[in-house]
PALUM-380121 format. One record per residue (C-alpha): x, y, z. Coordinates in pm, 1 decimal, always signed. Each point is the difference from the previous one (the first is absolute). Layout:
<recs>
px=X, py=Y, pz=Z
...
</recs>
This chain:
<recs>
px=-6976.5, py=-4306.1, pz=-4722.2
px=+275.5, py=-185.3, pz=+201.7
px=+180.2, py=+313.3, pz=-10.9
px=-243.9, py=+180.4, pz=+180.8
px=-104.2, py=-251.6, pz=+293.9
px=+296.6, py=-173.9, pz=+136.2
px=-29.3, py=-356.2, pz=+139.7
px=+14.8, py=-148.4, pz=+355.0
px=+346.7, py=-120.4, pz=-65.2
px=+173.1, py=+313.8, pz=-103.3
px=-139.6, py=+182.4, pz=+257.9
px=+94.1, py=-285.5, pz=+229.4
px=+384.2, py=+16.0, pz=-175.3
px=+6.2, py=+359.1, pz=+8.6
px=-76.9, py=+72.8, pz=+361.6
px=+214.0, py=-313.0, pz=+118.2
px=+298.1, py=+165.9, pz=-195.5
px=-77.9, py=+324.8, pz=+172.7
px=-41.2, py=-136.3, pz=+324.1
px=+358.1, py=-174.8, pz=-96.4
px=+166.6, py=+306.7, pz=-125.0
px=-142.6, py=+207.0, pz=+295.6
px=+161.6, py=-281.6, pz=+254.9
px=+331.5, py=+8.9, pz=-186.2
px=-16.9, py=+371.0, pz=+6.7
px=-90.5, py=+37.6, pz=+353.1
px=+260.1, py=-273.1, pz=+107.6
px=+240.8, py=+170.7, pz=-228.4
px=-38.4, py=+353.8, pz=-131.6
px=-251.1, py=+158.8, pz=+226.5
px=+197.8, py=+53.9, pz=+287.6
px=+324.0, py=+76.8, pz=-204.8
px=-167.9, py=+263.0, pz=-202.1
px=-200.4, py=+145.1, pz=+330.1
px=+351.7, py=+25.2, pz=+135.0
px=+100.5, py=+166.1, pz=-298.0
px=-280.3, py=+233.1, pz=+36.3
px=+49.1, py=+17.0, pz=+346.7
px=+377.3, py=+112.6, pz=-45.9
px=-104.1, py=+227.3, pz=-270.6
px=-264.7, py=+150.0, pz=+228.4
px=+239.8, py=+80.0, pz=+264.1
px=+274.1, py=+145.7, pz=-245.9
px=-305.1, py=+210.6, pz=-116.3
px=-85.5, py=+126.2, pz=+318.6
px=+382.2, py=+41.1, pz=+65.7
px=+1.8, py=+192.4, pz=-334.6
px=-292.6, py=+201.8, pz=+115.7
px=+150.7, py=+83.2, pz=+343.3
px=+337.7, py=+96.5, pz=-113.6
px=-168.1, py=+225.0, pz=-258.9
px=-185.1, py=+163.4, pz=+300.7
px=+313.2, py=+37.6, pz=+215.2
px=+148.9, py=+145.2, pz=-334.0
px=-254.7, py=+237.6, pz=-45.9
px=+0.5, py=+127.3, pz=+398.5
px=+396.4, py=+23.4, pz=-39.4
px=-55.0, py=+208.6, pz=-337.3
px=-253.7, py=+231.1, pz=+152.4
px=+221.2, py=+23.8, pz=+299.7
px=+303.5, py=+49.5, pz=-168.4
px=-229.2, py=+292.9, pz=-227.5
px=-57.9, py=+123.8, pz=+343.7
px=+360.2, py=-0.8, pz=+65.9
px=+71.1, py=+136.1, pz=-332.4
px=-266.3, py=+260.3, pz=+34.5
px=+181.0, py=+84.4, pz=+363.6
px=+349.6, py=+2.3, pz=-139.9
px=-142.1, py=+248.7, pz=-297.6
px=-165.3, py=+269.8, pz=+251.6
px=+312.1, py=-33.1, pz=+227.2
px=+238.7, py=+55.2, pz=-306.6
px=-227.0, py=+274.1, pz=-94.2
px=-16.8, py=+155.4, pz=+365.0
px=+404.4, py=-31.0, pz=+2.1
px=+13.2, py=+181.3, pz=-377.8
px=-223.3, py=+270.6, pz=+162.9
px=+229.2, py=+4.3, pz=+327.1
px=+310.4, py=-8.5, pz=-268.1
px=-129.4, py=+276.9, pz=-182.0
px=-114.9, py=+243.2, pz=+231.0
px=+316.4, py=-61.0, pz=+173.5
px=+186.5, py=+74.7, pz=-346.8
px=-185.2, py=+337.5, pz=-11.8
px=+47.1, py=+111.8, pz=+346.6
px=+389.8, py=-54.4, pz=-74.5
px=-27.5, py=+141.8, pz=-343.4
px=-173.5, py=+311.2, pz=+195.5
px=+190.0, py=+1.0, pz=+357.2
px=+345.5, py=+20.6, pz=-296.5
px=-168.0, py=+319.8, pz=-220.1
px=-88.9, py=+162.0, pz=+279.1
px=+308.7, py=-37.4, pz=+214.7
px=+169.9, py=+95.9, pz=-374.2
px=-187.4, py=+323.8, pz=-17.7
px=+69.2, py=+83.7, pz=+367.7
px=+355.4, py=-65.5, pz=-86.8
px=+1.2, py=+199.5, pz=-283.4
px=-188.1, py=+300.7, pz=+165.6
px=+278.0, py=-7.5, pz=+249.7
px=+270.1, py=-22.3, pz=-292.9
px=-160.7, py=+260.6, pz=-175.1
px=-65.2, py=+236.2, pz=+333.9
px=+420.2, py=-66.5, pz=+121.5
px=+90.5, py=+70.7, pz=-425.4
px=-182.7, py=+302.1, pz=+37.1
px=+132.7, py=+102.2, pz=+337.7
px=+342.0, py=-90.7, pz=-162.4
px=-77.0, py=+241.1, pz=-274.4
px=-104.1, py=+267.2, pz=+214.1
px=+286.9, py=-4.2, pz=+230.5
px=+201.1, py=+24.8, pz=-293.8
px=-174.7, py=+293.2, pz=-189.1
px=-3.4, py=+179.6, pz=+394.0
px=+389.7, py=-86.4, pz=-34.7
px=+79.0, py=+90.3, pz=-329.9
px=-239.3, py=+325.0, pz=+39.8
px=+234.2, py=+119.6, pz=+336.1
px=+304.1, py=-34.8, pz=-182.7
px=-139.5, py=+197.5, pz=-318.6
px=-139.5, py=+255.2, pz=+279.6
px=+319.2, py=-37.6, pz=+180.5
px=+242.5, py=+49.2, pz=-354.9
px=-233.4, py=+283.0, pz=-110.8
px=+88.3, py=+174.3, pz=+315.4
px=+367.4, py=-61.6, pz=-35.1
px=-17.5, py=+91.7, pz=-313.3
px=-216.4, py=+339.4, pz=+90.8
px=+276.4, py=+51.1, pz=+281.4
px=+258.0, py=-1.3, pz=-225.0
px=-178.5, py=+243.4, pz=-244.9
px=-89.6, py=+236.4, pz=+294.6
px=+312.8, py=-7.4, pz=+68.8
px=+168.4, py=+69.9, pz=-342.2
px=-244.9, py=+312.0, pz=-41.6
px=+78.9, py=+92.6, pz=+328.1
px=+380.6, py=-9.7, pz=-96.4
px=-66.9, py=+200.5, pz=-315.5
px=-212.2, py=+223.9, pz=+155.6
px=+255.6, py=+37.2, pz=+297.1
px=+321.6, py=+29.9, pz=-253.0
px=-211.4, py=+282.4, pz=-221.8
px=-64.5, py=+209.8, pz=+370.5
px=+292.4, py=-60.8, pz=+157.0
px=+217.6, py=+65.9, pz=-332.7
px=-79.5, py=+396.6, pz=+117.6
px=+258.2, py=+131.7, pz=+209.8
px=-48.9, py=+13.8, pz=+335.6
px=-270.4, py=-248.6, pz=-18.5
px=+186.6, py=-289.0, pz=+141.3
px=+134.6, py=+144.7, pz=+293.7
px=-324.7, py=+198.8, pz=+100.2
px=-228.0, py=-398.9, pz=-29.9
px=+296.7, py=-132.7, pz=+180.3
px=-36.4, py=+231.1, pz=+302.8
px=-405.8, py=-52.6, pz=+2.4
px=+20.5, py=-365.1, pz=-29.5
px=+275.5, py=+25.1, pz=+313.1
px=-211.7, py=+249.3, pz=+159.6
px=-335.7, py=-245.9, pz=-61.3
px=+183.4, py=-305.3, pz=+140.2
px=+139.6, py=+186.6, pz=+308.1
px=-350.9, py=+97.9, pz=+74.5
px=-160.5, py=-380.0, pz=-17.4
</recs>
């Protein structure tokens, strides 16, 4: 049963060595190992604050990110719409160029089927003259191959010019 009730004297040793060890340690250690935990508290709360200025400069850099993303999109847009009014200001002033290509190719062609159509009309009627005048010469040799024919159209055609 000696286990089980301790003595005066070892409860007398055992709080004198704890009253020792606590002096030694509070002489020695405590204020060491308060420092330490001091320091350690400070670095936390260092830790801590740099991890809050980190996480304002990530959500404003997000921001900034977020900004930089709707400008870039706003100056795609601008890009874009810019592309198609070019791509549409070129097809149409393509088609207007090509109206007025066309319209001058087919004044071109006009001018020269109205051309090529006065000298046909104007060949035809040399051509017509010539044959008027060939039957008029055959006719004219087969009349005045009668005697007395020449000489009597002579006189009329004096007569005739005399009178004009």
């Amino acid at each position: 049963m000696e286990l089980i009730t301790p003595d005066f004297g070892i409860i007398f040793w055992q709080t004198t060595i704890l009253l020792v060890v606590l002096f030694i340690l509070g002489k020695f250690a405590w204020k060491p190992i308060l420092q330490t935990l001091r320091q350690r508290e400070t670095h936390i709360e260092e830790a801590l604050q740099g991890a809050q200025e980190a996480k304002e400069i990530l959500t404003q850099m997000r921001a900034e990110q977020d900004q930089l993303l709707e400008n870039s999109s706003r100056e795609r847009e601008k890009m874009i719409n810019e592309a198609i009014a070019a791509k549409n200001s070129i097809l149409e002033s393509a088609k207007i160029e090509a109206q007025h290509l066309s319209q001058k190719l087919l004044k071109d062609a006009r001018e020269t089927i109205e051309t090529e159509k006065n000298m046909a009309f104007d060949k035809l009627k040399q051509e017509i003259a010539v044959i008027a005048i060939q039957v008029a010469e055959k006719l004219l040799a087969k009349e005045l191959n009668k005697e007395n024919k020449q000489e009597d159209l002579v006189r009329r055609l004096i007569k005739e010019t005399h009178l004009n």
